[in-house]
C-alpha positions in Angstrom: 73.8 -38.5 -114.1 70.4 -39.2 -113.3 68.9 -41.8 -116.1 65.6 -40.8 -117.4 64.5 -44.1 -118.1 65.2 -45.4 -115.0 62.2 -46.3 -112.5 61.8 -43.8 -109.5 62.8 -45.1 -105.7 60.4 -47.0 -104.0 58.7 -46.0 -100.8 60.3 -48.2 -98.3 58.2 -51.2 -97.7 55.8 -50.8 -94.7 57.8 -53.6 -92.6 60.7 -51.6 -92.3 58.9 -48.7 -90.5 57.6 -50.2 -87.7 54.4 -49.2 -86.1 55.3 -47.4 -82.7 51.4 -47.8 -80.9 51.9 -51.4 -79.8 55.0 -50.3 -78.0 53.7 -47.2 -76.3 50.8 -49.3 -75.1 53.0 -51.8 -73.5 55.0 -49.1 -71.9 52.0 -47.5 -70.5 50.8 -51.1 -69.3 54.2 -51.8 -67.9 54.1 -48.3 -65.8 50.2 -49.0 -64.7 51.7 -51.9 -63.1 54.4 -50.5 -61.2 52.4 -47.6 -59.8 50.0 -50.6 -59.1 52.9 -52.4 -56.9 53.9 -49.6 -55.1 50.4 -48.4 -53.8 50.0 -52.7 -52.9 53.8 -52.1 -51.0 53.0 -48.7 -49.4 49.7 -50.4 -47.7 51.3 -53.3 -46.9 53.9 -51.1 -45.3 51.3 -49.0 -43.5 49.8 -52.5 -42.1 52.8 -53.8 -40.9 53.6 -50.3 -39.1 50.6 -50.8 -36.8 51.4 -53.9 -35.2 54.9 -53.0 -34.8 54.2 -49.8 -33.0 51.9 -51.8 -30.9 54.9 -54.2 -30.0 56.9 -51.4 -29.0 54.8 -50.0 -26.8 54.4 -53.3 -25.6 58.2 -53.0 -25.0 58.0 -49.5 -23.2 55.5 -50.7 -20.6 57.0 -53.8 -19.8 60.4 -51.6 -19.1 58.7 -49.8 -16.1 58.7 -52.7 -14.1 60.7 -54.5 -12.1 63.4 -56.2 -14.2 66.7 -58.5 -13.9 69.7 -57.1 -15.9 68.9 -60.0 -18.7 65.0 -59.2 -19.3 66.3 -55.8 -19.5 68.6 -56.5 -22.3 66.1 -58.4 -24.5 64.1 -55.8 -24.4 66.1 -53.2 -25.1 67.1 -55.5 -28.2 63.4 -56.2 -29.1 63.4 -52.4 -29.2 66.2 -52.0 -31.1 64.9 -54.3 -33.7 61.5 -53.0 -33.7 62.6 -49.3 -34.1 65.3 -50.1 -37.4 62.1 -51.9 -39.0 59.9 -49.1 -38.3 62.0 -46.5 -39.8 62.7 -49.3 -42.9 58.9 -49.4 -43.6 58.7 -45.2 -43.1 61.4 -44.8 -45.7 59.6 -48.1 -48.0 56.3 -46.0 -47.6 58.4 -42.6 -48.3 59.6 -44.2 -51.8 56.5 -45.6 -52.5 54.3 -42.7 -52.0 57.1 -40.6 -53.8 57.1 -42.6 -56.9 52.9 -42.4 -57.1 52.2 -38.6 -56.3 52.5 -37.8 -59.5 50.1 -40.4 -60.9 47.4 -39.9 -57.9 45.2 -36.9 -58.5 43.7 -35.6 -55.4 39.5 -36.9 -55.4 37.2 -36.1 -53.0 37.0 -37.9 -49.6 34.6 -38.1 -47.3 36.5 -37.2 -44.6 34.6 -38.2 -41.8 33.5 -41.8 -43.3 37.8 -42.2 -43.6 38.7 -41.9 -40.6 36.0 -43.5 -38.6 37.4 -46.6 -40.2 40.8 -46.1 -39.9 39.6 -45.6 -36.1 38.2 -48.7 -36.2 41.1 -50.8 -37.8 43.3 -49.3 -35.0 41.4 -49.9 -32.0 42.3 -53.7 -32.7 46.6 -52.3 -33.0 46.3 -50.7 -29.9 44.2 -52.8 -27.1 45.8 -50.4 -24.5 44.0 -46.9 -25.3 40.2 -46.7 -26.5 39.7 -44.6 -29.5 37.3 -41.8 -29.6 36.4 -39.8 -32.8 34.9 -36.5 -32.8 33.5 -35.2 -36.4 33.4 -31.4 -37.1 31.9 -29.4 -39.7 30.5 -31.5 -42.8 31.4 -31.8 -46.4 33.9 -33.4 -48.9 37.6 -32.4 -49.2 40.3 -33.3 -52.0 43.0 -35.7 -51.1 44.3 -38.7 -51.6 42.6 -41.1 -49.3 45.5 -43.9 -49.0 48.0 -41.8 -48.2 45.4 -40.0 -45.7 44.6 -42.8 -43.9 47.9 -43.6 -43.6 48.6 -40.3 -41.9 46.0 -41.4 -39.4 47.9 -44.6 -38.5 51.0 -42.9 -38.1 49.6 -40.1 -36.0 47.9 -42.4 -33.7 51.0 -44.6 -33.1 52.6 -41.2 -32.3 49.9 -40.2 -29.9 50.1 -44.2 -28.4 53.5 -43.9 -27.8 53.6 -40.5 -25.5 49.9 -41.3 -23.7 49.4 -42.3 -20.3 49.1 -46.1 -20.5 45.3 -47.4 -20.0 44.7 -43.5 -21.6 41.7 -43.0 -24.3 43.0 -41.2 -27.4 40.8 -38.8 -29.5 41.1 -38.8 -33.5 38.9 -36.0 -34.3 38.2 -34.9 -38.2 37.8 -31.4 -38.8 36.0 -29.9 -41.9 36.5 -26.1 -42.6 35.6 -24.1 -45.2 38.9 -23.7 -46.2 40.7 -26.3 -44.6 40.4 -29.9 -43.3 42.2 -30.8 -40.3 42.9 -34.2 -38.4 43.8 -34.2 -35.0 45.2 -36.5 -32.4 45.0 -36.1 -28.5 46.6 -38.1 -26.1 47.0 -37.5 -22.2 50.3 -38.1 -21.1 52.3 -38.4 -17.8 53.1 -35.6 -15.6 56.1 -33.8 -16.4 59.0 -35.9 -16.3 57.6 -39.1 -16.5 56.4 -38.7 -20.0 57.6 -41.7 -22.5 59.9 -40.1 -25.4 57.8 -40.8 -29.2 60.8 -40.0 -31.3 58.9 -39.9 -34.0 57.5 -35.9 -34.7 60.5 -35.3 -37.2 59.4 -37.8 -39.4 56.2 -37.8 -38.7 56.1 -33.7 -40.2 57.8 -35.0 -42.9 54.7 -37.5 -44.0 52.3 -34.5 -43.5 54.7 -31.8 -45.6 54.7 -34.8 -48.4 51.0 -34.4 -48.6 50.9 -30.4 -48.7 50.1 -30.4 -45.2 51.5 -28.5 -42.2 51.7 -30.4 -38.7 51.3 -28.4 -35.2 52.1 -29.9 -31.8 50.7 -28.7 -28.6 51.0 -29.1 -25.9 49.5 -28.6 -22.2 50.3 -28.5 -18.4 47.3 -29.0 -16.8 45.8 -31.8 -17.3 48.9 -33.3 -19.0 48.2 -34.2 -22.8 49.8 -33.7 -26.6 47.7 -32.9 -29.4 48.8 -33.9 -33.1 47.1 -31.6 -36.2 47.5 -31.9 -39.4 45.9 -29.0 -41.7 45.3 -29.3 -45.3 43.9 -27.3 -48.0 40.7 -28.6 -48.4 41.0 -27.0 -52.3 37.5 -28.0 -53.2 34.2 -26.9 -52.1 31.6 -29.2 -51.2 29.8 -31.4 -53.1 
């Protein structure tokens, strides 16, 4: 029975309800610093890509001449070894970008400004081809501007790996009013001659991650491939 004398229950003390803020802030710091580590691993990834395509072009050219059964065999091992790394750091950059989508809202880019210097960074990966942008149309455009220039690398290394060796490459950067498009040509070999790139599949894939939608054409006469990738520009300009 309940005593009427007796002193009500106390509140528990403060101590044994512990405040949850200090907690959720270090979470949220803890999680700012993995999304920071994965954009620092994604663009160390897309560095290292670079060179490596570089190397295996390297690789392709120096198989078209004459060699003994033993040069032969270290390069096709140099190949080997260069192609498992560069689908390791596609599927490293894959994760990466992945896990940071949905922490990177899209900002605007100057579109133009991004990939004259991603031009310019991969003139020094690929001494073989000059580089050549063309700008179109003017304004900003929504994106993520890592990943982006990312996309350039990769389309370039694509382009490299096709082209007719000593060939210039075009990178051309398209504003529309309701698109934005990058664009990769490359001349290539006559029919039948033409290196293999391998790498359209995957290279689809990157630009479907983004929202994006990749064409290929190609032409007879003069012999060339041309790599574009259209985006939503979902802004207007500013």
């Amino acid at each position: 029975m309940h005593d009427p004398d007796s002193a009500p229950a106390e509140p528990p003390a403060s101590h044994d309800r512990p405040d949850l803020q200090p907690l959720e802030a270090m979470r949220d710091a803890l999680q700012a610093q993995v999304h920071q580590l994965e954009r620092q691993l994604a663009r160390l990834s897309h560095d290292l890509r670079n060179p490596l395509g570089a190397i295996r072009l390297g690789t392709e050219l120096l198989r078209r001449g004459a060699l003994d059964p033993q040069q032969r065999q270290v390069l096709d091992h140099i190949d080997s070894a260069g192609e498992r790394a560069q689908q390791l750091i596609d599927q490293r950059i894959a994760e990466a970008q992945t896990a940071a989508s949905a922490d990177e809202p899209h900002r605007p880019v100057a579109l133009h400004a991004l990939v004259a210097q991603c031009v310019e960074t991969l003139a020094q990966a690929f001494p073989g081809h000059a580089l050549e942008h063309d700008r179109l149309g003017e304004g900003h455009c929504q994106a993520d501007p890592d990943r982006l220039a990312q996309l350039v690398g990769r389309m370039v290394a694509e382009a490299a790996a096709v082209a007719t060796p000593g060939s210039g490459l075009i990178v051309a950067s398209i504003v529309e009013p309701e698109r934005f498009r990058i664009a990769v040509h490359a001349p290539t070999p006559a029919e039948g001659e033409a290196p293999g790139g391998g790498g359209e599949d995957r290279l689809r894939d990157a630009v479907r991650s983004q929202s994006g939608r990749l064409e290929v054409m190609r032409q007879a006469a003069p012999p060339g491939r041309t790599l574009v990738a259209s985006f939503a520009r979902a802004a207007a300009a500013i």
